[in-house]
C-alpha positions as a Markdown table, in Angstrom:
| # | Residue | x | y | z |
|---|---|---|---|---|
| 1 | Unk | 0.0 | 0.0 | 0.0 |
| 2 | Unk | 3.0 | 2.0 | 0.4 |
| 3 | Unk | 4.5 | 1.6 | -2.7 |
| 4 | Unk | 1.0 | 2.4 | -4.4 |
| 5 | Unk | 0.8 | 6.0 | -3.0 |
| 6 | Unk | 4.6 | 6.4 | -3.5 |
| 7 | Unk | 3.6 | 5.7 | -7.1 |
| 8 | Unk | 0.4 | 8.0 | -6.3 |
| 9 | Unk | 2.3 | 11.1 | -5.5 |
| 10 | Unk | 5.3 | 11.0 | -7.8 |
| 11 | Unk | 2.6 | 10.8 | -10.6 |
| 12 | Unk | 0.8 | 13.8 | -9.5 |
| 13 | Unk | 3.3 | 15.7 | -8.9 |
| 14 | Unk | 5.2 | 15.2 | -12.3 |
| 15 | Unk | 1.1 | 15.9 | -14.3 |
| 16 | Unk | 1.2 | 19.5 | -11.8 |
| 17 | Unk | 4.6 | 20.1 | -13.6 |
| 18 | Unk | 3.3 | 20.4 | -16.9 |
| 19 | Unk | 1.1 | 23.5 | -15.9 |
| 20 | Unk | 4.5 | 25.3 | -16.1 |
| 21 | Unk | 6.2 | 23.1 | -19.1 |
| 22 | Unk | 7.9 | 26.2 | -21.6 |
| 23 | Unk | 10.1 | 24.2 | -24.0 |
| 24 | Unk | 12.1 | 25.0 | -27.1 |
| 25 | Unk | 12.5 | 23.8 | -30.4 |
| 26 | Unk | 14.9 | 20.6 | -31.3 |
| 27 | Unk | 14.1 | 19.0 | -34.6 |
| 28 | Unk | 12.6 | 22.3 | -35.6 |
| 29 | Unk | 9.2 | 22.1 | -34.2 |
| 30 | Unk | 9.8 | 18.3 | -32.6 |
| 31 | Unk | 11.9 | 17.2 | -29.5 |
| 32 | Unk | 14.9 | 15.4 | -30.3 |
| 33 | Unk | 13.5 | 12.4 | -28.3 |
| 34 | Unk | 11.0 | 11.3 | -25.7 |
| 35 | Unk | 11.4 | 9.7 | -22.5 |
| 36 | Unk | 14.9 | 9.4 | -21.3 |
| 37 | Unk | 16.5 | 6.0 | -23.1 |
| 38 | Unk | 14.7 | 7.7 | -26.3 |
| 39 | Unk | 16.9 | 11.1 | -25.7 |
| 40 | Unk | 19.6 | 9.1 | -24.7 |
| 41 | Unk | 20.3 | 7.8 | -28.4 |
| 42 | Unk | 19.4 | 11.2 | -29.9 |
| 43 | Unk | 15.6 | 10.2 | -30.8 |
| 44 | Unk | 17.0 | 7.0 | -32.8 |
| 45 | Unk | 14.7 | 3.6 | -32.5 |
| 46 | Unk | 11.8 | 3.8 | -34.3 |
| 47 | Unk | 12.9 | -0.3 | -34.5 |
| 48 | Unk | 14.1 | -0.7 | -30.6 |
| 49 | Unk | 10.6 | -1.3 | -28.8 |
| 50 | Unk | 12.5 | -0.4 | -25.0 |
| 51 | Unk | 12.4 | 3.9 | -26.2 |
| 52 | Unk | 8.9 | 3.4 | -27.1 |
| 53 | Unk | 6.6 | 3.9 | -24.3 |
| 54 | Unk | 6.8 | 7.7 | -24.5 |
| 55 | Unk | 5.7 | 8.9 | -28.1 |
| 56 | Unk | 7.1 | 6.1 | -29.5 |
| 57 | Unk | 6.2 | 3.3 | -32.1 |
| 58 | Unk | 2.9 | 2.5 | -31.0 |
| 59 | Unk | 3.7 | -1.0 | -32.2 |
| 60 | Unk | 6.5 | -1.5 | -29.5 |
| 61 | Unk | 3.9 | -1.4 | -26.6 |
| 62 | Unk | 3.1 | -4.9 | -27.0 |
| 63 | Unk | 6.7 | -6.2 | -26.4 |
| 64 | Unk | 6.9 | -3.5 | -23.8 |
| 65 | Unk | 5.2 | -5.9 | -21.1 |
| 66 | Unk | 3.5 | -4.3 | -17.9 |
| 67 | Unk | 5.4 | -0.9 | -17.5 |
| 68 | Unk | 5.9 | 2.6 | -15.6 |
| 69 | Unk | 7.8 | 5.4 | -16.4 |
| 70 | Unk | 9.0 | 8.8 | -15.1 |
| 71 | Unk | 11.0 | 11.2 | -16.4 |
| 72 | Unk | 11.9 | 14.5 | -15.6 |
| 73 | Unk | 14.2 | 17.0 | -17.7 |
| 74 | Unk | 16.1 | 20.7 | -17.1 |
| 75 | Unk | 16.1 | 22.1 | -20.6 |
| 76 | Unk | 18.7 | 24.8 | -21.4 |
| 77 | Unk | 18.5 | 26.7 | -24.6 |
| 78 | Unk | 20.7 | 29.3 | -25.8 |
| 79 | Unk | 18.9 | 31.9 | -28.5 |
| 80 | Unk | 20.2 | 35.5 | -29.3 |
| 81 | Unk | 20.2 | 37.5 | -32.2 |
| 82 | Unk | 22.6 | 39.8 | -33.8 |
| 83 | Unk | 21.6 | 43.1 | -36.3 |
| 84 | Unk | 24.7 | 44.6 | -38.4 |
| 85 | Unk | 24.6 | 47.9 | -39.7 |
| 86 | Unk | 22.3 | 51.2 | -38.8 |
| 87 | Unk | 19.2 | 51.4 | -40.0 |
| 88 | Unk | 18.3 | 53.5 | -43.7 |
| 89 | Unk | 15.7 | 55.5 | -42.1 |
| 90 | Unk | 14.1 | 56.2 | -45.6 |
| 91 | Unk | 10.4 | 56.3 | -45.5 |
| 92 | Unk | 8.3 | 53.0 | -45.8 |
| 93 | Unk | 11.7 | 50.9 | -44.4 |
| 94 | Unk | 11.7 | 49.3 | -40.6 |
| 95 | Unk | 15.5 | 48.5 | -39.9 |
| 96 | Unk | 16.2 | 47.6 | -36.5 |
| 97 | Unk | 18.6 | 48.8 | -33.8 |
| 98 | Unk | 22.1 | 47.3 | -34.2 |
| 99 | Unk | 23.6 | 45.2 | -31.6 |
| 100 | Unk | 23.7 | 41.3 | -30.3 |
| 101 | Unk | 20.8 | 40.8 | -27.7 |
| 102 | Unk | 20.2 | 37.5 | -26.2 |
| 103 | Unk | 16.8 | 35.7 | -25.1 |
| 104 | Unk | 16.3 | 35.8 | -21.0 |
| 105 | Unk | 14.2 | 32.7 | -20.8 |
| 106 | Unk | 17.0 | 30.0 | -20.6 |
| 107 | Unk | 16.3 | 27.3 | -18.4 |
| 108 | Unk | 12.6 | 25.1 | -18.4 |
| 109 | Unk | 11.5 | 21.8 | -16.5 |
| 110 | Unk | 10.2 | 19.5 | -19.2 |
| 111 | Unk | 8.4 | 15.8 | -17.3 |
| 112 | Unk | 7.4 | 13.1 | -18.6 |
| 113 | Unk | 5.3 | 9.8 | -17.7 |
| 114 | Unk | 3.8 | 6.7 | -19.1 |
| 115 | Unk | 2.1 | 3.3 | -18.0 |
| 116 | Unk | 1.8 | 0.0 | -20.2 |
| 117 | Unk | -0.4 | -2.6 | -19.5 |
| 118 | Unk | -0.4 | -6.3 | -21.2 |
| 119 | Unk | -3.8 | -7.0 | -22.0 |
| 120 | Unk | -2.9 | -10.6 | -22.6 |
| 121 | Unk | 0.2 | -12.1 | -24.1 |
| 122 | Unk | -0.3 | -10.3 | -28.0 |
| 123 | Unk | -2.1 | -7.1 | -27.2 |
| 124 | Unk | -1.3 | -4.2 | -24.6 |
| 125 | Unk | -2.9 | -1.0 | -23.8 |
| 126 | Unk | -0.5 | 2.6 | -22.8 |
| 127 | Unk | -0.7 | 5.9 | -22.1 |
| 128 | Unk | 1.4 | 8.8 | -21.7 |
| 129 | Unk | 1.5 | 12.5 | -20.8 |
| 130 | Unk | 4.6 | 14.7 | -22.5 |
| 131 | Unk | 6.0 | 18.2 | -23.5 |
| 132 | Unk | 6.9 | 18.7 | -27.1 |
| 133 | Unk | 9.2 | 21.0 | -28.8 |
| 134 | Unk | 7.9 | 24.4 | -29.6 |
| 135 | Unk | 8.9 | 28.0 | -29.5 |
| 136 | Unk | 9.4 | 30.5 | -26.6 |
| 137 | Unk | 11.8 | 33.7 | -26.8 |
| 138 | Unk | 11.9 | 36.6 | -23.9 |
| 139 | Unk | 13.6 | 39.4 | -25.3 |
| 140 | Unk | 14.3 | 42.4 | -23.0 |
| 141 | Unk | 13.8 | 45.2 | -25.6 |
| 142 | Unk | 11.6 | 46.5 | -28.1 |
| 143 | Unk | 13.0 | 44.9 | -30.7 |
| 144 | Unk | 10.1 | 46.2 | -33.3 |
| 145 | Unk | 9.8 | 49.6 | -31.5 |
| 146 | Unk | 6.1 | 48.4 | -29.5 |
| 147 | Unk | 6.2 | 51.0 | -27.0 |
| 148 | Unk | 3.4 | 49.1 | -25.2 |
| 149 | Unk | 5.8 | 46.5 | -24.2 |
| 150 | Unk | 9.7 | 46.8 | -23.1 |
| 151 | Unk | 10.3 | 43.1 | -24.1 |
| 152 | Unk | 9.7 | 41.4 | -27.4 |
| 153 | Unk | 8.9 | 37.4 | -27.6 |
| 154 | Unk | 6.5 | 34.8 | -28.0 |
| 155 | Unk | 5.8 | 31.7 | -25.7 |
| 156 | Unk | 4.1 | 28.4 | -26.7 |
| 157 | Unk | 3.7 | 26.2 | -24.1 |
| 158 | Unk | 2.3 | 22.1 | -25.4 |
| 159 | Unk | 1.2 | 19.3 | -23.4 |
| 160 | Unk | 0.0 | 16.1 | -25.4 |
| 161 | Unk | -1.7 | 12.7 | -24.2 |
| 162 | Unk | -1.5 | 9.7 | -26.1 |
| 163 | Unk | -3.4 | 6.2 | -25.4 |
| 164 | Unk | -2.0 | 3.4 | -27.3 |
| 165 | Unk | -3.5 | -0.1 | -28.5 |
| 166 | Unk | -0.7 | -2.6 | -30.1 |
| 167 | Unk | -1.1 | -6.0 | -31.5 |
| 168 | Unk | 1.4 | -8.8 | -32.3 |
| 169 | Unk | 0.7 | -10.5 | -35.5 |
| 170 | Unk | 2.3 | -13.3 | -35.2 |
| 171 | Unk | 5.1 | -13.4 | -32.6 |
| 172 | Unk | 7.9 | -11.4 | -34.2 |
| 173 | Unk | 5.5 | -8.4 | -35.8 |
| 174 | Unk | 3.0 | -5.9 | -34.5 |
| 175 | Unk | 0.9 | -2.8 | -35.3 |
| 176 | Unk | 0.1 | -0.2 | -33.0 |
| 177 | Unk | -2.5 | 3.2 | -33.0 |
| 178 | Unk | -2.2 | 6.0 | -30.9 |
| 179 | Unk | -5.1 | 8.4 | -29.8 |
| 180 | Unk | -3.2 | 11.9 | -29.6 |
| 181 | Unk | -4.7 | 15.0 | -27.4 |
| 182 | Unk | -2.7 | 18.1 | -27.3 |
| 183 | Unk | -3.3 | 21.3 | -25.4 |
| 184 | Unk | -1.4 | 24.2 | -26.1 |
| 185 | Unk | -1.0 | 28.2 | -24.5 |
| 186 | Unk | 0.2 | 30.7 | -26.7 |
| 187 | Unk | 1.4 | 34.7 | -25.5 |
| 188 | Unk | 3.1 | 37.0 | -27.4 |
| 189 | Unk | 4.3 | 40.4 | -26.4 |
| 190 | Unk | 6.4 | 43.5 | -28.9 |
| 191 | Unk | 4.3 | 42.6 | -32.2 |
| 192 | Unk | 1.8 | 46.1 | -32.3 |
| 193 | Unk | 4.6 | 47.8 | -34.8 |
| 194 | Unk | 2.9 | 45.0 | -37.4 |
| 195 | Unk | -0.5 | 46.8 | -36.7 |
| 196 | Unk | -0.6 | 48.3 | -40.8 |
| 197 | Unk | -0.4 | 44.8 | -41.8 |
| 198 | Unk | -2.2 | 42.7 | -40.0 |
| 199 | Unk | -6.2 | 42.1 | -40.2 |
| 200 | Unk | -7.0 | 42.4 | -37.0 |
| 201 | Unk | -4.7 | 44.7 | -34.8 |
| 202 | Unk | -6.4 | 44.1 | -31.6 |
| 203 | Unk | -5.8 | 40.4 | -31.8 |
| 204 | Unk | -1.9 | 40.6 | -32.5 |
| 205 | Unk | 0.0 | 41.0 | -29.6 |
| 206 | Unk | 0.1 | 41.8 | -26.0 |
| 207 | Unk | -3.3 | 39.8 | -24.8 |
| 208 | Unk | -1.9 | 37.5 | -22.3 |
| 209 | Unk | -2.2 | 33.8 | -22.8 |
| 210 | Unk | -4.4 | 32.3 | -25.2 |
| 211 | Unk | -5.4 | 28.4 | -25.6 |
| 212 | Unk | -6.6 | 25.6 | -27.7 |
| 213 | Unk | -7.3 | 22.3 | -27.8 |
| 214 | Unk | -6.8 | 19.4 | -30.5 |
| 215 | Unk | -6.1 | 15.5 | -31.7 |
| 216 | Unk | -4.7 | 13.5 | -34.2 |
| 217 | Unk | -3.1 | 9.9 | -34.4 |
| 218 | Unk | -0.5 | 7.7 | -35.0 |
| 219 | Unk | -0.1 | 4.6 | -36.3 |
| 220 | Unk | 3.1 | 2.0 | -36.2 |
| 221 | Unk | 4.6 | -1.5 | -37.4 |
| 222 | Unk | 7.1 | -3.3 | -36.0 |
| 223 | Unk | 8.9 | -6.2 | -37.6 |
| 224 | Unk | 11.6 | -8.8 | -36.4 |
| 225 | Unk | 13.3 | -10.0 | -39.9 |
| 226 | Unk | 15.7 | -11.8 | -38.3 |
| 227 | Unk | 16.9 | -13.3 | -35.1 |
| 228 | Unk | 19.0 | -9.9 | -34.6 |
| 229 | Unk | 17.0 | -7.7 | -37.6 |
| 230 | Unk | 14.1 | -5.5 | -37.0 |
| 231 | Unk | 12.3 | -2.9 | -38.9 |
| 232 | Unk | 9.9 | -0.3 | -37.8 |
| 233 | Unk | 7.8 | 2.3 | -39.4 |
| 234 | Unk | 5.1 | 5.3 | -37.8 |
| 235 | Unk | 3.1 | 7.8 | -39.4 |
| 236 | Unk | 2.4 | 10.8 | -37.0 |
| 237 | Unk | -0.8 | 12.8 | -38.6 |
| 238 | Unk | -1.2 | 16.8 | -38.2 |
| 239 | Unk | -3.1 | 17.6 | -35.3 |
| 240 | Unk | -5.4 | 19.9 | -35.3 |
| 241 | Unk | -5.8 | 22.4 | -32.8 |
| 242 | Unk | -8.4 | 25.1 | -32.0 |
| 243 | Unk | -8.0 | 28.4 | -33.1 |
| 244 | Unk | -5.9 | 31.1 | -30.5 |
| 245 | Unk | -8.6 | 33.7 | -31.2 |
| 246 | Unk | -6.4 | 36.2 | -28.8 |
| 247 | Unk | -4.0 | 36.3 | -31.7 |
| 248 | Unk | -6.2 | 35.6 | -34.7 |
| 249 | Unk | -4.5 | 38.9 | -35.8 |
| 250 | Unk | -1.0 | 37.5 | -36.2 |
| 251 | Unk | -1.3 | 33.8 | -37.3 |
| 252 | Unk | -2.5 | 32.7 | -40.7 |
| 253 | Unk | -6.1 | 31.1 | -41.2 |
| 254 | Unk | -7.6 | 33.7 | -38.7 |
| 255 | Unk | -5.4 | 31.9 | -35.5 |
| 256 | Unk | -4.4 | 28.8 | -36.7 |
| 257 | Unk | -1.7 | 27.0 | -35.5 |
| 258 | Unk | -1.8 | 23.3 | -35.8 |
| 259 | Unk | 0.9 | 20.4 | -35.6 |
| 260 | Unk | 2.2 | 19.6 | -38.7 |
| 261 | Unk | 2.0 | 15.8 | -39.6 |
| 262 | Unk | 6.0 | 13.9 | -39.6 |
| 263 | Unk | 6.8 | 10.2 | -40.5 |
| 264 | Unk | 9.7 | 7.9 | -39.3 |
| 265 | Unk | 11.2 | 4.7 | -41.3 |
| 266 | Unk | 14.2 | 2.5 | -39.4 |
| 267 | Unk | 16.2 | -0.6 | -38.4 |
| 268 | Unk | 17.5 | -1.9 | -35.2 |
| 269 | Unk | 20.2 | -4.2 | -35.5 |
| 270 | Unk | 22.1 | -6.3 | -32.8 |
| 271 | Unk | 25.5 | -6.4 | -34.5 |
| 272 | Unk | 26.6 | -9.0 | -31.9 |
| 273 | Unk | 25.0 | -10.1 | -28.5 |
| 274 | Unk | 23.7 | -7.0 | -26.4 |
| 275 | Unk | 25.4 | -4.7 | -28.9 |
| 276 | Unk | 22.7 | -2.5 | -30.9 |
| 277 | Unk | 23.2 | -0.3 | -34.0 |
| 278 | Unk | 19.9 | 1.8 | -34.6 |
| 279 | Unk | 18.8 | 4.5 | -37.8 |
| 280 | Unk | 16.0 | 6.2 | -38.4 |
| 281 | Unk | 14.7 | 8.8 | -40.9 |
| 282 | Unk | 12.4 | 11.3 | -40.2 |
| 283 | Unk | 10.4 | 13.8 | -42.3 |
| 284 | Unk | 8.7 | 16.7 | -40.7 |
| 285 | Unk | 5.9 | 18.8 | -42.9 |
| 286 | Unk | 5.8 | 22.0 | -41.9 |
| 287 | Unk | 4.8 | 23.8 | -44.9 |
| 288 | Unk | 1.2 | 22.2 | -44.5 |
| 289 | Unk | 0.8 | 24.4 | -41.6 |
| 290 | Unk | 0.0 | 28.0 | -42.9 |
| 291 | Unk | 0.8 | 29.7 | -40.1 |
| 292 | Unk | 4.2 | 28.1 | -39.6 |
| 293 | Unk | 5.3 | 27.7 | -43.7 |
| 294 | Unk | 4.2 | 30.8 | -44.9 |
| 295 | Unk | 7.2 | 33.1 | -46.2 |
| 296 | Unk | 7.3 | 36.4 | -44.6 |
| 297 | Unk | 7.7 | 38.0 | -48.0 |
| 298 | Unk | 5.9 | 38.8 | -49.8 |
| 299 | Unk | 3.0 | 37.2 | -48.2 |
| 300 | Unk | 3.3 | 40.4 | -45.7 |
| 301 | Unk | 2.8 | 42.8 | -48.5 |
| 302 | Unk | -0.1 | 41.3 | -50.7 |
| 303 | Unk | -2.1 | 39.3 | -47.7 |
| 304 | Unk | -2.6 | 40.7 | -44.1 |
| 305 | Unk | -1.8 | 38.8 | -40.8 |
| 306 | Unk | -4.6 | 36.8 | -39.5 |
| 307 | Unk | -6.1 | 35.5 | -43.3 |
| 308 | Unk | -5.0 | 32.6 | -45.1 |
| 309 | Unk | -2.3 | 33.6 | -47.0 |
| 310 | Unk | -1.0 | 35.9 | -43.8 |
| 311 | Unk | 2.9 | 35.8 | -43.8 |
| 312 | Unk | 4.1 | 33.0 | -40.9 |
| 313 | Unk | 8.1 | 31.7 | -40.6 |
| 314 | Unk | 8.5 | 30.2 | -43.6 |
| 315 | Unk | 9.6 | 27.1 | -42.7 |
| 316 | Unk | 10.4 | 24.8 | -45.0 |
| 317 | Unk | 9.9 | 20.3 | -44.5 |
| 318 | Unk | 13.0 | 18.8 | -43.3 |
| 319 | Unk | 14.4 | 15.3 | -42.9 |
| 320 | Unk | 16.6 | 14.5 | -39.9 |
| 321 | Unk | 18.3 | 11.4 | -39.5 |
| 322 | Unk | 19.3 | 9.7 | -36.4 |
| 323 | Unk | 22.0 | 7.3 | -35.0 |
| 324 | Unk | 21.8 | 5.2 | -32.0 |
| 325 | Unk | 24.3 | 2.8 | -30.3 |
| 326 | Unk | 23.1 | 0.6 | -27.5 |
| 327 | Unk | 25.5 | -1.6 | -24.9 |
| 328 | Unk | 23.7 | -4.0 | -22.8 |
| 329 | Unk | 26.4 | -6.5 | -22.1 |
| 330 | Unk | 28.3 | -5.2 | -18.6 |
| 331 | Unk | 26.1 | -6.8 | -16.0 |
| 332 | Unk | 23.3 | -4.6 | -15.0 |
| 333 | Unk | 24.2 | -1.7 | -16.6 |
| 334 | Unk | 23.2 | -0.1 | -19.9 |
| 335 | Unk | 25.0 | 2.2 | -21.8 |
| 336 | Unk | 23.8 | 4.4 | -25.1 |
| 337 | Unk | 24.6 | 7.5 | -27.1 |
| 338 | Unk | 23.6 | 8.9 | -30.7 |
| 339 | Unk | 23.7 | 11.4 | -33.1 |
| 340 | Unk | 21.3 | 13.7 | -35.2 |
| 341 | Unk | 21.5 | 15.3 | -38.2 |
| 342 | Unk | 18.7 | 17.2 | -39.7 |
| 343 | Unk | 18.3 | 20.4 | -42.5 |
| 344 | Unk | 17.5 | 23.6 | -41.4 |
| 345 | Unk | 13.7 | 24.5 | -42.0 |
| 346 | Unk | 14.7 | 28.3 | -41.3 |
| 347 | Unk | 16.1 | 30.2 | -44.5 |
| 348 | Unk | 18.3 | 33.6 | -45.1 |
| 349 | Unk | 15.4 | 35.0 | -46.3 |
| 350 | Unk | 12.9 | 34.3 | -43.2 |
| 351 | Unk | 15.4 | 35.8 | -40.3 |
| 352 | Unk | 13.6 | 38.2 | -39.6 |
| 353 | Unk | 10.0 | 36.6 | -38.0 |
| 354 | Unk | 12.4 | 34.2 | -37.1 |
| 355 | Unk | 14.0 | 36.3 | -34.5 |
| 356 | Unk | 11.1 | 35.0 | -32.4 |
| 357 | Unk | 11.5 | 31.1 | -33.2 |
| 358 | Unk | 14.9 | 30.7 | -33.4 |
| 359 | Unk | 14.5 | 26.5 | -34.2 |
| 360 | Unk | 17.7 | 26.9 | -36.2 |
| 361 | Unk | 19.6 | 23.8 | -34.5 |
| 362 | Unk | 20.7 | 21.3 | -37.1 |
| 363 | Unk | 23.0 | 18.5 | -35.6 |
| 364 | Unk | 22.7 | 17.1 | -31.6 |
| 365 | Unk | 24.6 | 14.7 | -29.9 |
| 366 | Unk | 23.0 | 12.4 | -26.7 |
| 367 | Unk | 24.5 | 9.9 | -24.2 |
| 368 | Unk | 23.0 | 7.6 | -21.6 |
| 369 | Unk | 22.9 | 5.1 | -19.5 |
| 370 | Unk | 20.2 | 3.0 | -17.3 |
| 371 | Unk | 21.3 | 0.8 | -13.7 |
| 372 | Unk | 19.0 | -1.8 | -12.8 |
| 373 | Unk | 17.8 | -0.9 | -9.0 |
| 374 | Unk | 17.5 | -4.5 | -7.3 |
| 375 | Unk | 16.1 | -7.7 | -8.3 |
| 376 | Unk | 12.8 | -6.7 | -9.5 |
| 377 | Unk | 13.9 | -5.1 | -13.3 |
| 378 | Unk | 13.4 | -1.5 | -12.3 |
| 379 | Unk | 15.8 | 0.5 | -13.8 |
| 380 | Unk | 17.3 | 4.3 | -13.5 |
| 381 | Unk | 18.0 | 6.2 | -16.4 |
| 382 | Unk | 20.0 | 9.5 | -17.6 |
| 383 | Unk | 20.5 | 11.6 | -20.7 |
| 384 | Unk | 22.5 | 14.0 | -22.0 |
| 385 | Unk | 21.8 | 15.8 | -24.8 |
| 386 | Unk | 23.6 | 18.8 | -26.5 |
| 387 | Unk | 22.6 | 20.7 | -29.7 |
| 388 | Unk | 25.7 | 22.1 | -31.5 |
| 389 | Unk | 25.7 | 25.8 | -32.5 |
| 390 | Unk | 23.9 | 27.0 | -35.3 |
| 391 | Unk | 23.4 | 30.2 | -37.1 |
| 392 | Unk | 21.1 | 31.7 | -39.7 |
| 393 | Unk | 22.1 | 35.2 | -41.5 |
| 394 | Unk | 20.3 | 37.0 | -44.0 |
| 395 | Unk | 19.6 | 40.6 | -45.5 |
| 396 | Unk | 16.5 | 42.7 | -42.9 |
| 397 | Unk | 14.0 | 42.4 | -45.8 |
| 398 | Unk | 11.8 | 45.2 | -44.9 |
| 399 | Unk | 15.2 | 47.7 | -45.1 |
| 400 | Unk | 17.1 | 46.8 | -48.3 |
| 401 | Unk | 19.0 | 50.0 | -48.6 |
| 402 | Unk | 20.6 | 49.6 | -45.7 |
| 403 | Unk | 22.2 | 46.9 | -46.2 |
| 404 | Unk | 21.6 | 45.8 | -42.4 |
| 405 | Unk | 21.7 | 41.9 | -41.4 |
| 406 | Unk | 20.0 | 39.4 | -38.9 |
| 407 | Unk | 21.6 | 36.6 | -37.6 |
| 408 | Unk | 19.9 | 34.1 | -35.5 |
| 409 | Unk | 21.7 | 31.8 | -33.4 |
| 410 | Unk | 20.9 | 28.7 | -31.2 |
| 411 | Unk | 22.4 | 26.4 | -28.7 |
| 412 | Unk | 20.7 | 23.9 | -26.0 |
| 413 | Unk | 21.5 | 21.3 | -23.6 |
| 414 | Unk | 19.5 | 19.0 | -21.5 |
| 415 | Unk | 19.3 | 16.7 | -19.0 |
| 416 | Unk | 16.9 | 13.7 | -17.9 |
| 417 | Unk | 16.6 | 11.8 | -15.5 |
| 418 | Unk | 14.5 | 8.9 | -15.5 |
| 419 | Unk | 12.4 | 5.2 | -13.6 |
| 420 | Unk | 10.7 | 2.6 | -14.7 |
| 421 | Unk | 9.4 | -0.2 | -13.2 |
C-alpha cells in the first residue's frame, strides 16, 4: 500500500509540472527524443521497442510488457540575435537597432510519464503524458519599436496525451495506433509595430495567454526480420488544434496554428549479442501548416496577418536522421549515445520573423545510460543531450538600402533523469 501511494504522488506531482512546461524547439518544431532512453540515443529507434513507451512506435507497446515510467528533464536553450549595420531611415523601411541581444528565458522543467499494461500475451494498452518541442523567446527590448511593451517574444507552451493499442501478428511483428490530445498556450508580447499589416490589430499581440485544444493519431509497425533484424515504421498525422482567437490577428487562417504531420522509417540491428546499432529517418511537414510555412515575404505585403495567405516563418519540411548505439552487455548496466543530423527548415530570407522562433539547430549529440535498481527489473536512467551551435544570417527584408543583417543563433543542452518499473 506503500508503494502504491509512493507511485500515487510521484505521478501527481510530475502531471502538476506540466502546468508550467515552456520548451524550445529541437528537430525544428519536434523534441529530439522522448522519455529518457529515447533522448539518450538522440531520438534513434523507431525499431528498438525499449524507447517506445513515451511517443514512441505504437507498435512497440506490446513487447513493452507491464510498465511505468517517469522522467523529468532541465532544458537549457541558448537563442540570441545579432543586427549589423544602422538602420536607412528612408520612409516606408523598418530596420532595427544594431547590436547582439540574447533571449532571457533560458532554463525550463520538461516531465514526462507513461504506464503499459499487457492485456494478454499479444495485445497491450499505454498511455502517456509529455512536453513537445515548440517555441518561446523573452527578449528584454523593443526589438520592433512596440512601445506598449519593453520586451519582445512569443511563448508556446504544449502538453499532449496519447493512449496506445498494439497487436502482435504473429510473434515477431505488431501494429500499434495511438489516440493523440494536445493542449497548447500561446502569449506573445512586442508585435503592435505590425499593426498596418495585420487584419486584426487588436488580436496581435500583448493579450496574455491564449489556448486551444486538438487531436490526431499515429499509427506504427514493427517487424523482427531476423533473429538480430528489425524494422519499424510510424506515421504521425497533423493535429489539429483550436484556433488562438487572442491572436487571430498574427497567425494565418484567422489563428491557426496546428501540428504539422511527420513520418519515421528505421532498423534496429544487434551487431553482436547486447550490442545495438539503430537509424531512423524522419520527415517533418511544416509547410502544410499556414501559419508556420508561410514566407514572410511577400505574403506580408499582398495578404494581411490573421487570413490565409497571412505571412508566418517560412519554414520549409525537413528530414533528420538519427543514430543510435546501445551496450547491454556489462552486467546490470546499460550504456547508449547517438547522433542527429537534420536540415535547417529556417532560410536567409525568413530571419527576420524568425527572431522570435529561433528553431535553427541542425545537428545534436545524446549519451545515456540505465542501472538496474535491485532484483525486480526497475531500472534508472539518464540523458545528455547537446545541440551544436547554429546560425542563420540574411539581408533585414523590410530595409534593403541599408544593407543591415539578422543573424539568429541557437544552442541547447539538456538533461533527464528517468524510472521505470
Amino acid at each position: 500500500m506503500k508503494n502504491l501511494n509512493f507511485r500515487k504522488t510521484v505521478v501527481l506531482a510530475l502531471v502538476s509540472l506540466f502546468v508550467s512546461v515552456q520548451v524550445m524547439a529541437t528537430d525544428g518544431y519536434f523534441s529530439t527524443g522522448y522519455g529518457t532512453i529515447n533522448k539518450g540515443l538522440a531520438g534513434a529507434g523507431i525499431a528498438f521497442y525499449q524507447g517506445s513507451l513515451i511517443n514512441g512506435n505504437p507498435a512497440g507497446a506490446a513487447f513493452l510488457g507491464n510498465k511505468y515510467q517517469l522522467g523529468v528533464g532541465l532544458f537549457n536553450p541558448n537563442r540570441q540575435y545579432t543586427v549589423a549595420g544602422n538602420p536607412s531611415g528612408m520612409e516606408g523601411t523598418f530596420g532595427l537597432m544594431p547590436g547582439t541581444i540574447e533571449s532571457d528565458s533560458k532554463l525550463f522543467v520538461i516531465p514526462s510519464l507513461g504506464a503499459n499494461w499487457m492485456l494478454n500475451e499479444k495485445s497491450a494498452i499505454s498511455a502517456a503524458l509529455f512536453g513537445n518541442g515548440g517555441m518561446n523567446t523573452n527578449y528584454p527590448t523593443a526589438t520592433f519599436y512596440d512601445p506598449s511593451s519593453e520586451t519582445t517574444g512569443v511563448n508556446l507552451i504544449q502538453m499532449f496525451g496519447n493512449v496506445t493499442f498494439s497487436q502482435k501478428l504473429g510473434e515477431k511483428h505488431s501494429i500499434g495506433v495511438t489516440g493523440v490530445v494536445a493542449y497548447q498556450t500561446f502569449e506573445a508580447n512586442g508585435l503592435l509595430s505590425f499593426g498596418a499589416f495585420s487584419s486584426n490589430p487588436a488580436a496581435l499581440s500583448g493579450n496574455g495567454t491564449d489556448s486551444g485544444f486538438g487531436y490526431g493519431f499515429k499509427i506504427g509497425y514493427l517487424g523482427q526480420l531476423t533473429d538480430n533484424f528489425s524494422i519499424g515504421v510510424m506515421y504521425q498525422s497533423q493535429v489539429f488544434m483550436s484556433e488562438f482567437e487572442d491572436y487571430a490577428g498574427l497567425f494565418a487562417e484567422q489563428g491557426a496554428f496546428n501540428i504539422p504531420s511527420s513520418w519515421t522509417a528505421g532498423f534496429s540491428w544487434e551487431v553482436v549479442e547486447d550490442f545495438t546499432v539503430m537509424a531512423d529517418v524522419k520527415s517533418i511537414m511544416y509547410s502544410e501548416v499556414n501559419s508556420i510555412g508561410n514566407p514572410m515575404l511577400p505574403n506580408l505585403m499582398t495578404s494581411p496577418l490573421g487570413t490565409d495567405e497571412g505571412a508566418g516563418f517560412g519554414w520549409e519540411n525537413v528530414m533528420v536522421y538519427k543514430v543510435g548505439l546501445n551496450y547491454a552487455g556489462i552486467d546490470t548496466w546499460e550504456f547508449r549515445g547517438g547522433v542527429s543530423i537534420g536540415q535547417n527548415p529556417v532560410q536567409e530570407s525568413e530571419v527576420m520573423f524568425n527572431i522570435l522562433a529561433p528553431g535553427v539547430v541542425q545537428n545534436q549529440i545524446s549519451l545515456g545510460l540505465s542501472k538496474e535498481v535491485g532484483k525486480s527489473g526497475n531500472q534508472f536512467h539518464v540523458a545528455m543531450n547537446y545541440a551544436l551551435n547554429n546560425s542563420v544570417k540574411g539581408a533585414n527584408p523590410m530595409d534593403p538600402p541599408s544593407g543591415q543583417t539578422i543573424e539568429i543563433e541557437m544552442n541547447q543542452f539538456e538533461l533527464e533523469l528517468g524510472f521505470s518499473f
